[in-house]
C-alpha positions in Angstrom: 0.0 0.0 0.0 1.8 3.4 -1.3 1.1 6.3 0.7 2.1 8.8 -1.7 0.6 11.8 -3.5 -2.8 11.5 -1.9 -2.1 12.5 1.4 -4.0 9.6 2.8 -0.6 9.2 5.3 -1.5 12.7 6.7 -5.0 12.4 6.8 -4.8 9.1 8.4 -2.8 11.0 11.4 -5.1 13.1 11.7 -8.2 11.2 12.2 -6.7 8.4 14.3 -3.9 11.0 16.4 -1.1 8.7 15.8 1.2 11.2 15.9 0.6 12.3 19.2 1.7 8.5 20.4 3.6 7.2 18.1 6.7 7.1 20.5 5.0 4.1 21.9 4.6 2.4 18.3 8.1 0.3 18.8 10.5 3.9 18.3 13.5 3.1 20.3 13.4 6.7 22.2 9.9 6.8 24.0 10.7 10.6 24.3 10.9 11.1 20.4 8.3 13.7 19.5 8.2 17.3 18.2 9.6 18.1 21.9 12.8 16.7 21.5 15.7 18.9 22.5 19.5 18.2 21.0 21.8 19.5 23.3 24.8 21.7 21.2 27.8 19.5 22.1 31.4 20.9 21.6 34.1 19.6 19.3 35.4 16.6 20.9 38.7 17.0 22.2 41.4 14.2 20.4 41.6 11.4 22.8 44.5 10.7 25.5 46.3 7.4 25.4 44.7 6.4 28.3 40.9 6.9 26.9 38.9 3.8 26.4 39.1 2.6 23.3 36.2 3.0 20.7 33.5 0.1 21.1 30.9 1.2 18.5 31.9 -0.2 14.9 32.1 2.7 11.8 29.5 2.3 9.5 30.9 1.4 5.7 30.4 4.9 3.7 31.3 5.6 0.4 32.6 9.0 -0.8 30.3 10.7 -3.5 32.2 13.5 -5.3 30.6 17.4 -5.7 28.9 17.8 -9.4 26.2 18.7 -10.9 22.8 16.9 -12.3 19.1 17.5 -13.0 16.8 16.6 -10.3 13.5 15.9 -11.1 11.5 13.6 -13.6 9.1 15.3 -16.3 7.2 11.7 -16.5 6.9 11.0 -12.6 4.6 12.5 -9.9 3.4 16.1 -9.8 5.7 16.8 -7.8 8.9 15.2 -9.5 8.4 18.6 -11.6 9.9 20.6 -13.0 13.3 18.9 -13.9 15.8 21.4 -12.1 19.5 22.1 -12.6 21.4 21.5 -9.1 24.8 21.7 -7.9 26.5 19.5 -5.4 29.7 21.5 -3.8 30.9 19.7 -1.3 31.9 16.0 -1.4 30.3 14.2 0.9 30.5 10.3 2.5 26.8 8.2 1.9 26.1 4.9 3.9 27.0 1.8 1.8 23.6 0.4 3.3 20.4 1.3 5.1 21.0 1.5 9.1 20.5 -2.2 10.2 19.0 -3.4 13.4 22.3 -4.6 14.7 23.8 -1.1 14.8 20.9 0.6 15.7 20.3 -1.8 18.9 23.6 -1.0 19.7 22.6 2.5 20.7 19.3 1.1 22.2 21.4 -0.9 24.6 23.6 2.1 25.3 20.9 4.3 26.3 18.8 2.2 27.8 16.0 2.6 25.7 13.6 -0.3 24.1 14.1 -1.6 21.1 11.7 -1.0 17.7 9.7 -3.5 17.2 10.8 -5.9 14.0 7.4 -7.2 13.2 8.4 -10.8 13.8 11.0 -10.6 10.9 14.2 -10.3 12.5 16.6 -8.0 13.3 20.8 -8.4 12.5 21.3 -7.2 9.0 17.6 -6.2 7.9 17.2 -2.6 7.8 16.1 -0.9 11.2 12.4 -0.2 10.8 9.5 2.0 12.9 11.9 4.9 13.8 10.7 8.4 13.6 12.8 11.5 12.3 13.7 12.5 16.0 14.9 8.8 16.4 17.2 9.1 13.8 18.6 12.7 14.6 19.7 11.1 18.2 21.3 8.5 16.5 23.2 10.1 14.3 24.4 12.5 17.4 24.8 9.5 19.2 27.2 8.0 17.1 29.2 11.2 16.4 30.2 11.1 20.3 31.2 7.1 20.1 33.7 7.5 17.3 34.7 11.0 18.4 33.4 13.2 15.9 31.5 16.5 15.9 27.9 16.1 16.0 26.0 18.3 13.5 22.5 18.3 15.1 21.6 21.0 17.9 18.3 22.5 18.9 14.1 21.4 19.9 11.9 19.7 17.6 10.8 21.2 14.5 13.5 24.2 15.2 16.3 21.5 15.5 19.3 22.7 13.3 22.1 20.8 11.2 25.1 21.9 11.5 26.4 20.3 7.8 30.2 22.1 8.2 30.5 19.4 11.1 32.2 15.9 10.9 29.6 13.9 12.1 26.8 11.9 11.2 23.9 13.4 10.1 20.8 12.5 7.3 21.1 13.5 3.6 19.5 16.4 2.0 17.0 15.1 -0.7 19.2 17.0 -3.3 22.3 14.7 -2.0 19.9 11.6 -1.9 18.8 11.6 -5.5 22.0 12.8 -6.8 24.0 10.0 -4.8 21.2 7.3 -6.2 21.8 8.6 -9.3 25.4 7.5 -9.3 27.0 10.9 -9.0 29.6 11.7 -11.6 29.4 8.2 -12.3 25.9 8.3 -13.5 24.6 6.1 -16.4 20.9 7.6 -16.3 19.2 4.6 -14.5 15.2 4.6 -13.6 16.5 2.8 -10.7 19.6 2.9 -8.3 21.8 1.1 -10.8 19.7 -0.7 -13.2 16.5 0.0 -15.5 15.1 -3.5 -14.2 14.7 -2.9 -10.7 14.4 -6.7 -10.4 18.0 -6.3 -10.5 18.8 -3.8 -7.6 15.7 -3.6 -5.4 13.2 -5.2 -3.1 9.3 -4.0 -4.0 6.3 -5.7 -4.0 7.3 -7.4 -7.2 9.7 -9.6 -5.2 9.9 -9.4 -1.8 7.4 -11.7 0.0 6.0 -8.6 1.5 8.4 -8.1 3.8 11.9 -6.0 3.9 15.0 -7.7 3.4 18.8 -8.4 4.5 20.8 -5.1 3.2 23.2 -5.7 0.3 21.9 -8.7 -1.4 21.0 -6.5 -4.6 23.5 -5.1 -7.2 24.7 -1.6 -6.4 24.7 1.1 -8.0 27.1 3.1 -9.9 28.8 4.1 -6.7 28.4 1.1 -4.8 25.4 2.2 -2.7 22.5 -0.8 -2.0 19.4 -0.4 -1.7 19.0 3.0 -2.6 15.7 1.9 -4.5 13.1 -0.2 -2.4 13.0 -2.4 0.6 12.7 0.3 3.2 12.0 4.4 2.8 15.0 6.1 4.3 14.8 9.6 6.2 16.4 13.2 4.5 16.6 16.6 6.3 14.4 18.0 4.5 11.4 19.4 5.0 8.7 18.4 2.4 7.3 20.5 0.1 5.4 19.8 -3.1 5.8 22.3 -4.8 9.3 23.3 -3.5 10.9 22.0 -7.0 9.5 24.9 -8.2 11.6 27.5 -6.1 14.4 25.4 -5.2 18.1 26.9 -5.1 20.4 25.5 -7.8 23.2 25.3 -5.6 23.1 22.4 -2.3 19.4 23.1 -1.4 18.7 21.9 2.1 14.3 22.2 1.5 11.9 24.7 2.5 11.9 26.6 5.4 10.6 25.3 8.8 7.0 25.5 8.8 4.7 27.5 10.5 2.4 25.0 11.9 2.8 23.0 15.3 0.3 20.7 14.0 2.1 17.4 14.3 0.6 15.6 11.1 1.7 18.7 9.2 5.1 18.5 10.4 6.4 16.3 7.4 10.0 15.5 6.1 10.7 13.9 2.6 11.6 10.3 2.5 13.0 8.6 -0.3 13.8 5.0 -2.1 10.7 3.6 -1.9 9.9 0.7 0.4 9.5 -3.6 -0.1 5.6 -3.2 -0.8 5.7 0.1 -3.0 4.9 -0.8 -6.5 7.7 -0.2 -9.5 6.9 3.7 -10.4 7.3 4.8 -6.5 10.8 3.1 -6.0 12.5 5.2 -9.2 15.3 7.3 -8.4 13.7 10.4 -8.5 10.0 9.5 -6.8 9.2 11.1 -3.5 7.5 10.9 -0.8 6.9 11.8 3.3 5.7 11.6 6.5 5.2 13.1 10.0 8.3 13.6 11.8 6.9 12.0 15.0 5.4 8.8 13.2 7.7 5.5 13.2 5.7 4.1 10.0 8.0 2.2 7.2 10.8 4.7 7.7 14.2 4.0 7.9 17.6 5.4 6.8 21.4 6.1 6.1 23.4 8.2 7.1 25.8 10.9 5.5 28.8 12.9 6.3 30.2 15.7 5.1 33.6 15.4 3.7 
């Protein structure tokens, strides 16, 4: 069931207030909701001989080089439109793979909070599933600190700041996303992340038993990313906006503005690649989509950093 383009996702919140509880739905923070505060944390001074040494493992990420594409499709969604010129200008590093429930326990465990729920499916390498946006932003601050790195978030819900100069972990933009799926400079024009027969590179409900699936077992794409198309939507920065193609800067835009509204179903960031039960047309490179910052859903994600 896609819940794209016809706001049934926001409409759904409303009437049933899920996003007033959903950090009860199996988030891992019980706290995560448009409350959240971020603490600023300082640079981390370089670590004494004596220090402890680092327990958390670094995530695989693969550098994706500054350049230029055009973002957009002129044969997708409404709001795929119009095809727009945009300029990467920093490099940047992408996750090889989706966040996986074995690393993102490991932060459970570490602060003591519970554990999202996996549906019955299994946890280890499948990709970490019902995790909000605030979720995410404490993990990616999180582990900043454990491999001693400057974290980039700071701030209270929907007035939390990135600070993208930083070394640490942090989401993708959406222009960052698409242009990394895309292959960077490495491009070949793919529908999907790496082939035109997504078959090939992704899990959709064409193929995967209705349920997500171990990261990696696809082809990559041009850049060695997996899984950027299907098996499980994965979080940007941005806020959404439909028509934001529209106005958008041509040079590393980072969305529109925070919004005015402290209406928690209106509070909506884009997610991207599609999910395992998305049909074919929603899991393409350039089709979006979102959801409420404080609602776990079928959101996942991967994490960047700026080079």
């Amino acid at each position: 069931m896609s819940t794209r383009h016809r706001l049934s996702r926001r409409q759904f919140l409303k009437m049933t207030s899920m996003a007033t509880s959903a950090a009860i739905l199996g988030a891992c923070s019980p706290q995560a909701s448009p409350e959240i505060e971020i603490p600023a944390t300082p640079t981390p001074a370089p670590a004494a001989p004596t220090e402890e040494p680092i327990k958390t493992a670094t995530p695989k990420m693969v550098l994706v080089e500054a350049g230029s594409f055009q973002m957009g499709s002129m044969d997708g969604f409404p709001d795929e439109k119009p095809v727009h010129s945009i300029r990467i200008t920093r490099p940047f590093y992408m996750g090889e793979y989706k966040v996986t429930f074995e690393e993102y326990d490991r932060f459970c465990e570490d602060t003591a909070q519970s554990k999202p729920d996996d549906r019955g499916w299994g946890r280890g390498d499948l990709p970490v599933i019902h995790v909000d946006w605030y979720d995410v932003v404490a993990y990616c601050n999180w582990l900043s600190e454990q491999v001693r790195l400057t974290p980039c978030y700071s701030g209270k819900g929907k007035n939390i700041k990135c600070d993208f100069s930083a070394d640490g972990y942090r989401l993708p933009t959406e222009a960052e996303w698409e242009y990394a799926a895309r292959g960077g400079q490495k491009s070949q024009g793919y529908t999907y992340a790496g082939s035109n027969n997504p078959d090939e590179v992704a899990w959709y409900e064409g193929n995967s038993d209705g349920q997500t699936q171990p990261v990696g077992q696809k082809q990559p794409n041009e850049l060695g990313l997996y899984d950027m198309s299907g098996n499980l939507f994965e979080w940007c920065w941005d806020w959404y906006g439909e028509d934001y193609y529209a106005s958008s800067p041509t040079s590393d835009p980072q969305g529109p503005p925070t919004p005015r509204t402290t209406v928690p179903w209106e509070l909506t960031r884009v997610r991207r690649s599609g999910s395992w039960r998305e049909k074919a047309k929603s899991i393409r490179i350039t089709s979006r989509s979102f959801d409420s910052v404080s609602y776990v859903g079928d959101n996942g994600f991967r994490l960047a950093r700026t080079a």
